[in-house]
Structure formats: C-alpha cells, structure tokens
N, C-alpha and C positions, 0 to 999 in steps of 0.2 A: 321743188319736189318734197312733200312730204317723208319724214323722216323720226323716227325717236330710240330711243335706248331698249333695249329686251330688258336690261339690270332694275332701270330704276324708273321707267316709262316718261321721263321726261322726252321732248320737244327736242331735236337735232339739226344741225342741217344735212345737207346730203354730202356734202364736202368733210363733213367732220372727220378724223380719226376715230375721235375717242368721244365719248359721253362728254356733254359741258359739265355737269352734276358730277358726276361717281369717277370718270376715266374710263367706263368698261369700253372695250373695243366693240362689244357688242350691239352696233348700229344697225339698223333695217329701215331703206328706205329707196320708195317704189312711186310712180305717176300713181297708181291705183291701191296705194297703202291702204284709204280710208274707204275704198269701195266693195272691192271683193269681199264677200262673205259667208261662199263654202268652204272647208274646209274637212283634213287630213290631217288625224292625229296619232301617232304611233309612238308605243314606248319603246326605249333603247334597247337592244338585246338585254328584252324585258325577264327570261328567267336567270340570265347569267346577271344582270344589273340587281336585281333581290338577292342573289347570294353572296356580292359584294357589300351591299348595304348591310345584312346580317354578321359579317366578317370583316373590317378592314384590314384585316391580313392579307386578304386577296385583292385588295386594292389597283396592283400594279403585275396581277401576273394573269397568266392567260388562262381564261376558266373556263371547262366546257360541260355544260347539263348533259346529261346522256348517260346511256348506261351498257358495261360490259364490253366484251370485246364485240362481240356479235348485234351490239343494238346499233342505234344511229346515234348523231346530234341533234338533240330536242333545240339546242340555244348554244351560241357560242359569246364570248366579249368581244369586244373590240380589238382588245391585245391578240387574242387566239384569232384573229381573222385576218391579222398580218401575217401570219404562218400560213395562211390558206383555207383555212378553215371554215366549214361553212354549214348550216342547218341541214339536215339530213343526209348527211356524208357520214358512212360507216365509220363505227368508230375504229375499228382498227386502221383508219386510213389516216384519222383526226390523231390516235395518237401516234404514229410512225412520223406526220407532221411535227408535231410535236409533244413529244419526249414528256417535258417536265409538265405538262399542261394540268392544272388541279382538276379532277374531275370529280363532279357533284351529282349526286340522283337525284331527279327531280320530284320535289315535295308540290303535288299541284295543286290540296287544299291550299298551301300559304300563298300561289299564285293568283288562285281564284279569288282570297279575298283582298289582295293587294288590287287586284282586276277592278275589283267591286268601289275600291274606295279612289280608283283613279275615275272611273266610270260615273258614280257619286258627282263629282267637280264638272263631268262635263254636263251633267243634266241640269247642275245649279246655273250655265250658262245659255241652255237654250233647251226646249224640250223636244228641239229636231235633231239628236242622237241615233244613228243608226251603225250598231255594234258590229264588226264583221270578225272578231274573233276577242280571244279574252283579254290582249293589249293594245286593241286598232278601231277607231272608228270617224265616220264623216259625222258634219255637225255644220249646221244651217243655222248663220247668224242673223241669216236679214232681219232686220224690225229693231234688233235687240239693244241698240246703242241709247234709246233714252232710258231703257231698263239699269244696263250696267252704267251710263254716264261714258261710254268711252266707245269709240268704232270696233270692230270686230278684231282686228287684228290687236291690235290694242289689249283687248278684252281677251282674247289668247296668249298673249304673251305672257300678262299678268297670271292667269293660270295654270300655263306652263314654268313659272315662278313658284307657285303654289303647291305643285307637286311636287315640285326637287325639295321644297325646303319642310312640306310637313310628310310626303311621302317617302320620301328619300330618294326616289328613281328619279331620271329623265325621261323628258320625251321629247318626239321632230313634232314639228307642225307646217302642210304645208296649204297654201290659200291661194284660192284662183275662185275661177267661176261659175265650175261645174263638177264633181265628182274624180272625172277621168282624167283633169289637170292638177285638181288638188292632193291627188294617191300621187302623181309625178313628183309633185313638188317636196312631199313629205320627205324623200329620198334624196332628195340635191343637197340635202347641208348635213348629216347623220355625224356626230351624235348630237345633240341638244341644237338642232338646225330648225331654220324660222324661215322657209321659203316661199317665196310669192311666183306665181307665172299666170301672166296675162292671158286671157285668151286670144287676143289681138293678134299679140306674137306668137303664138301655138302654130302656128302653122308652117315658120320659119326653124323654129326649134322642133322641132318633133320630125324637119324633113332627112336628114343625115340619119337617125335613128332608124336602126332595123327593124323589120317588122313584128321579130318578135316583143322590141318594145311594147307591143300594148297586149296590153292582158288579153288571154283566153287565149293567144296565137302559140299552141303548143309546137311541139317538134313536126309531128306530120302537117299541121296544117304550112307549117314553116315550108316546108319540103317542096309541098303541091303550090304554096306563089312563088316558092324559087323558079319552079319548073317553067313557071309562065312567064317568068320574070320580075316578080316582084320583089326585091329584095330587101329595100331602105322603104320608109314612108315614103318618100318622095316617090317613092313607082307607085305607089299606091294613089298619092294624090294626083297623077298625071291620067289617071288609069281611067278609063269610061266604067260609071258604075256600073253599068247594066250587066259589063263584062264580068265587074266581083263577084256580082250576084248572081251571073250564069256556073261561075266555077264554087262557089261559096253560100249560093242559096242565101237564108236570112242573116247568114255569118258576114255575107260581100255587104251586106247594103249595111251594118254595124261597122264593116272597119273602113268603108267610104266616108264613113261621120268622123270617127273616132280619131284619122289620119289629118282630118285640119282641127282636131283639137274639140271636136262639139260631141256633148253628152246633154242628151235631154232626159237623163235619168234625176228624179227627186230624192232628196234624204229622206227616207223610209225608216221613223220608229218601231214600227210594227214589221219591219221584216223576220220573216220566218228564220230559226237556224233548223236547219236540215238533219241533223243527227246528233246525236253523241255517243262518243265512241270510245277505247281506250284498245290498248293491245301490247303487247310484249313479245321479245326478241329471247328464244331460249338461248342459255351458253352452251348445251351442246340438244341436237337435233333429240326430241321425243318422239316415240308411236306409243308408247301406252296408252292405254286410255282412261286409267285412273291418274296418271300424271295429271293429262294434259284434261280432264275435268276438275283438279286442281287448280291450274291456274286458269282456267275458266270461271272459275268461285272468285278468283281476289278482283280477275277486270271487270266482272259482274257486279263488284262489290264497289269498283271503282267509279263506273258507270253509273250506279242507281246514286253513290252520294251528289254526283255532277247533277243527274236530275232535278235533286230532289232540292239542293242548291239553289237553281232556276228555275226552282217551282214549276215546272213542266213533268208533264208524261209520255209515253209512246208505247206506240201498238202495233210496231212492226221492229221484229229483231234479224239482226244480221251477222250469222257468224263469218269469221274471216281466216283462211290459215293459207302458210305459204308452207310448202314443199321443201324438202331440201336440197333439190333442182330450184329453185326462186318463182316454181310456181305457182299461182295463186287461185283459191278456191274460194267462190262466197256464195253463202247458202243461205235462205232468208224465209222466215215463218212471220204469217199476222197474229197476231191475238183478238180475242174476241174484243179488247175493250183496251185503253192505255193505261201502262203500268209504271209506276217508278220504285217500284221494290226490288232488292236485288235476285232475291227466291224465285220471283215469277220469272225475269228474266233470266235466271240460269236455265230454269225446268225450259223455255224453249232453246235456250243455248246449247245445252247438252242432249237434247234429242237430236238435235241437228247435228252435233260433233259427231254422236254417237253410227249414223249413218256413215259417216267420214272416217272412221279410226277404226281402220282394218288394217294397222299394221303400217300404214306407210311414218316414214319419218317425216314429223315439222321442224318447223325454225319458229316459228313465228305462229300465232295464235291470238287472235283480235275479235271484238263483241260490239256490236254497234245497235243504239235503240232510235228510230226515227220515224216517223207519219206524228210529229210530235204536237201536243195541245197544255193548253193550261193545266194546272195538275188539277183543278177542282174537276176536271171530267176524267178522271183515272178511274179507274175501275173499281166499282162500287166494295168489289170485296177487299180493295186497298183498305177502303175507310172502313168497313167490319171488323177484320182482324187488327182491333188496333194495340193488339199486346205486338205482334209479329212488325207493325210497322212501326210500333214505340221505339220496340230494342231495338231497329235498325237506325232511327233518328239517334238514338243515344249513342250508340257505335260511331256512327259520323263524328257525331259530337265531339267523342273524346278521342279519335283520331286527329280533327284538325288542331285539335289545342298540341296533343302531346306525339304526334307520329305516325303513319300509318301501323308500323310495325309493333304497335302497342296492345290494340287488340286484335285478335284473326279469328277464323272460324276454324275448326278441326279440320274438314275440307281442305283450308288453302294452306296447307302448313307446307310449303315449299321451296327452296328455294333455287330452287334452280333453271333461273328467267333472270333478264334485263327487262324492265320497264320500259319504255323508249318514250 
C-alpha cells in the first residue's frame, strides 16, 4: 500500500509508526494514495487561527471572533470549541460557555488578504480552483503530476507544508473522487488533517450516517424523510428512487446519487458567487432612522470595499433587518446598471430602509449587493466620476493597512453595533 510522510514527503510503508527520515508520526497511506485527484481544502478555524498567528499570547487559550453581547460567532479555535462553542451561536451563549474566552472583532480586510495569498498557492497547483467561500475550496488535480513531479496527494501535502510555514495558518485537505466525498473528507482529521475516502467504500461509510449528513438536507427536509422513514442513508440507499423523487422532486433523484457516495458535479473555476453582503448585530435595539441610516453607511462602506477587492460589481441591492421580535424583513431594488461604489449602494439602501423605519425597533441591520459581473461592466458613471471613485479606493486603501476605524465618513460616526 502506498504510503509517505505529510513532514517531509518521503516514501513509508504502511506498517510504519513514524517517518524513516524525520520520525514525524505523520503518515498517510491509502490503496488509492496515488490516484484520487479531487480534492477539499479548508483552513483551520481560519479567522480564530490569524488572530493567533498575529498574537502568540493567545496561543493556548480559547479565542472567539465575534462581536458584543448581542452579535454572533463569526469563528471560534479549537480550544473554545471544547467548551461548546461553535460558529454562529449568540454570543451571550459563547461567553456564559466560556467565561475567560478572549474575544476579537473581526478585521475582514486582513482576512480577505490572508484568503488571497492561500488561494494564490492553490492556483499555482492546478488551474481547476473552484472557491466556495474566503478559506475553502475544491481543486482538480487530474493531468497535474508530470507538471509538479509528484501525484496529487503528494503535491497537496507539500502545499499544505507551504502554508503553515510561509503563511502561518493551517489547513484539512480532503481527497476522494468527486466533490461530495472530498468536502467529507476534509472534516475526518480537523485540525491540520490529510484525509483520503474511496469511493469504492462510500457507500459502506456514508450508510450509518444520518441524512442530514449530506449537504442541502436542512431541518424541514429532515422532518418530511423522517416522516417516511428515512432516517440513516442507509434508508435512503434501500429506498426505490422513484419514490424520493415523488416526495422530493429533483431533491429525491440528488440524494438517490449522493447516498452511494456519486457526484457528477465538475470543479467549476468560473463559478459564480452569488452576493455580498455584510451586516451587524445593534447592542441595544434601534428605530431611529438617522441611527440606523448610519450604520447603513459603514456595511455599505463595507460591502463596496469587498467588491471592489474581487474586482466585481452588482445591480441588485438587498436590504436586510430583523425585528426585535427575531423577525426578518428583506427588501430588494435593481439598479439600472452594476455598481461597486459605496454611495450608489447606500442611495438604494436607504430608500428601502427609509420605507421600513416607522418607528419599529431593530436588532440587526444587513445590506447585500448581487446579479454580480465583472467590474469592467459597472456602471458607466462609476468610471466618470472618478474623483468620487478615487477617494473611495484610497479610503479602502488605508483602512486595510491601518484599521477600519481609522478613517469614517460623518455618516457612520456610530458606535452603537456589533459587527458579526
């Protein structure tokens, strides 16, 4: 059985303990070590793992991104998720969990370009990169071993090398054959984990796992195959398709495949991302409506630099507010053309508030820009006014070197929000 070291990529056997070279424990070895070549890449509780590498103080204690009482968890470590702790858990829950836990506001300029320079590494390995968020992405090695000199796993491991030592973060990597076995895998060995699964065997492993193991099976659809019986894959896999597909429509005949382990989905460089968004959690409930056109100014502000960042535009805005009952409004304008400036986007953000803010109290206040294109088709009067769009690139500018909080507009002078 093929086998080598993560440390130092040397040759093992599969009986080994340890490295023959170095001693690392760190061996991997699979029947299909040197064939698989899709693959799942995720960095470690990737904004808690930047705020350690910028601090070794924090080294050894439990660090949670997030903000205020009232916001959520953006990221947690490792340490805080032994306590319970977990992404999107109110923070007054996360710190009742834990007490002493250091909490950090998240800086998402410095995230975005750590994002950038991990994302960098994986493009230098194959040009079949397909991003699904700012620290995750699949990546299609076929063809690639006379290029790098080394089979794919191999050629991952080495790069997963690369980034602990010149980026300073980790990351999982997991390797199978298709998409929807390499996202599995990614998560068997967390943190700095090197997981391989067969597709062969996909069908034995994936059958004990509950349904809502596979992605896209939220709680109601949970509900309605409990109802019928379906509870473990393995109901799934006994199950006549015809039948999924009568209760689940084009859902049933996706998790008929998905439950013996088969994805005939491609790595997609070119896949679209769908919006961007930002939004904040107030510390205590707003109805004004000069407040809360306030902090509609700084997520506007926050939003157009992410754009302008990924070089994209868009021409559909969406504002978002919750209630301080938890319920949720979202109100959504086109524009004539796609924008990545923050001014345009506020001027439709705040007509739309502005219908909204009669007085009721929010919690929460979110601005989302999406129908998104390349920025060179952004709206002609982007590129005319380019005093209006200079100062804003320059604002970006020296926000990400020196802070958000460095420069603000009049507008946003507020502080009375959680970021989330």
């Amino acid at each position: 059985m093929p086998a080598f070291c993560r440390d130092c990529l040397v040759d093992a056997e599969e009986t080994d303990r340890r490295c023959p070279r170095c001693r690392s424990p760190r061996l991997v070895a699979h029947p299909k070590l040197n064939a698989l070549a899709i693959a799942h890449v995720d960095c470690d509780a990737f904004y808690a793992t930047i705020e350690k590498r910028d601090d070794p103080r924090l080294a050894t204690q439990p660090v949670i991104v997030g903000g205020g009482q009232r916001g959520v968890v953006a990221a947690c470590c490792y340490v805080a998720r032994t306590f319970g702790i977990r992404s999107a858990m109110p923070m007054f829950e996360a710190r009742r969990l834990c007490p002493h836990a250091v909490v950090i506001k998240p800086n998402m300029a410095k995230y975005v370009e750590v994002g950038r320079a991990v994302r960098a590494r994986m493009q230098d390995l194959t040009p079949l990169v397909e991003p699904l968020s700012i620290d995750e992405a699949f990546l299609d090695l076929t063809g690639t071993e006379r290029l790098h000199g080394l089979p794919p796993a191999r050629t991952l491991a080495r790069f997963a090398l690369a980034v602990e030592r010149e980026i300073g973060i980790t990351v999982s990597v997991g390797l199978s054959g298709n998409k929807f076995l390499a996202k599995i895998a990614s998560d068997l060995d967390k943190p700095r984990g090197f997981a391989l699964l067969d597709p062969d065997a996909a069908p034995a492993f994936l059958a004990p796992k509950p349904v809502s193991f596979i992605f896209g099976v939220g709680a109601a659809s949970q509900k309605r195959l409990a109802e019928k019986g379906f509870r473990t894959i393995a109901d799934l896999q006994r199950a006549d398709r015809m039948q999924l597909i009568k209760l689940l429509g084009e859902d049933g005949l996706r998790l008929s495949e998905l439950a013996f382990g088969r994805d005939r989905r491609v790595v997609n460089p070119d896949r679209d991302m769908k919006t961007v968004s930002a939004e904040t959690t107030f510390h205590r409930d707003i109805g004004a409506p000069s407040a809360l056109e306030r902090q509609l100014w700084r997520l506007c502000e926050r939003v157009s630099e992410r754009l302008k960042a990924k070089e994209i535009a868009g021409s559909t805005v969406t504002l978002k507010l919750k209630t301080a009952d938890f319920r949720i409004r979202t109100r959504a304008r086109s524009l004539p053309a796609p924008t990545q400036l923050a001014e345009r986007i506020y001027a439709a953000g705040r007509d739309l508030l502005r219908a909204e803010a009669d007085g009721t109290a929010f919690r929460l206040i979110g601005i989302g820009v999406s129908a998104l294109r390349p920025a060179r088709e952004a709206d002609p009067a982007d590129l005319i006014d380019e005093r209006k769009a200079d100062a804003e690139r320059a604002m970006d500018k020296v926000r990400r070197r020196f802070g958000r909080d460095v420069l603000v507009k009049g507008l946003s002078l507020d502080s009375d929000s959680e970021d989330d």
